[in-house]
N, C-alpha and C positions, 0 to 999 in steps of 0.2 A: 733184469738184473742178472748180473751173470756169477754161476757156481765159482769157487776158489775150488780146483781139488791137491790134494799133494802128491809129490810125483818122485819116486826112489829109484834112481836109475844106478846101477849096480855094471860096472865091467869089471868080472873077474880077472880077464886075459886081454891084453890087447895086441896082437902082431899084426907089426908092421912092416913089411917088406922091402928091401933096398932101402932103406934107412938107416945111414949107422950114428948111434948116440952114443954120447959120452953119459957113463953110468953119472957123471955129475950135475946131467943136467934132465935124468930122471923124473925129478922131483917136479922141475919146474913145467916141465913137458905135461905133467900129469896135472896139476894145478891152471895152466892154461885150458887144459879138457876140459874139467871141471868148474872153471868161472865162467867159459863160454858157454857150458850146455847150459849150467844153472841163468842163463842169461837168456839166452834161444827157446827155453822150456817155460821159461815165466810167462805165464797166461797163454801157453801154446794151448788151442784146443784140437789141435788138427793133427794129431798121431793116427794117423790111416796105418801103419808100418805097425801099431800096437793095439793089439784090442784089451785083450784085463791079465796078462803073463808076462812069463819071460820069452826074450826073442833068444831063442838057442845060440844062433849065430847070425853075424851079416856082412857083405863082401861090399867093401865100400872101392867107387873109383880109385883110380891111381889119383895122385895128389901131386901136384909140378909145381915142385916148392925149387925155390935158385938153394944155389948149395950155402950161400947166407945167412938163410932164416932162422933166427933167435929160436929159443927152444919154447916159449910161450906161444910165439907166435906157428910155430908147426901145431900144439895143440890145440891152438885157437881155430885149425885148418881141418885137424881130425874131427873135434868137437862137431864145425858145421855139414862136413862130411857124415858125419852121424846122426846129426839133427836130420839134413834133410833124407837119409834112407828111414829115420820112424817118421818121416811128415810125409813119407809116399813117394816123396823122389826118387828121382835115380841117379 
């Protein structure tokens, strides 16, 4: 039988580099992060990248989004960009 535990992922800051956003689409950028991690993290037990803290900082790949990409879907991109640097990846 497997443990449920809860899991409070907190980003103060986020820069992103070579990226220009319209402050209007903020929100929605942020909300993509946010539904994809809480997506990726449900019954993740494999954070190698976390032991019981906070991770100070993390330098994630460059991300090769077409100049297209909806603003959900760029943070549906950081989101797994994030996931897999606390599941160990690179």
């Amino acid at each position: 039988m497997s443990r449920s535990r809860d899991i409070d992922v907190r980003i103060e800051r986020l820069v992103v580099h070579g990226l220009e956003v319209e402050p209007r689409h903020a929100a929605r950028i942020h909300a993509g992060i946010r539904d994809e991690l809480a997506r990726l993290l449900e019954g993740d037990v494999s954070l190698r990248g976390v032991s019981d803290g906070a991770v100070p900082s993390m330098n994630a790949p460059a991300l090769r989004l077409p100049p297209t990409t909806g603003p959900e879907a760029i943070g549906r991109a950081i989101a797994m960009s994030v996931h897999s640097l606390l599941s160990g990846g690179s």
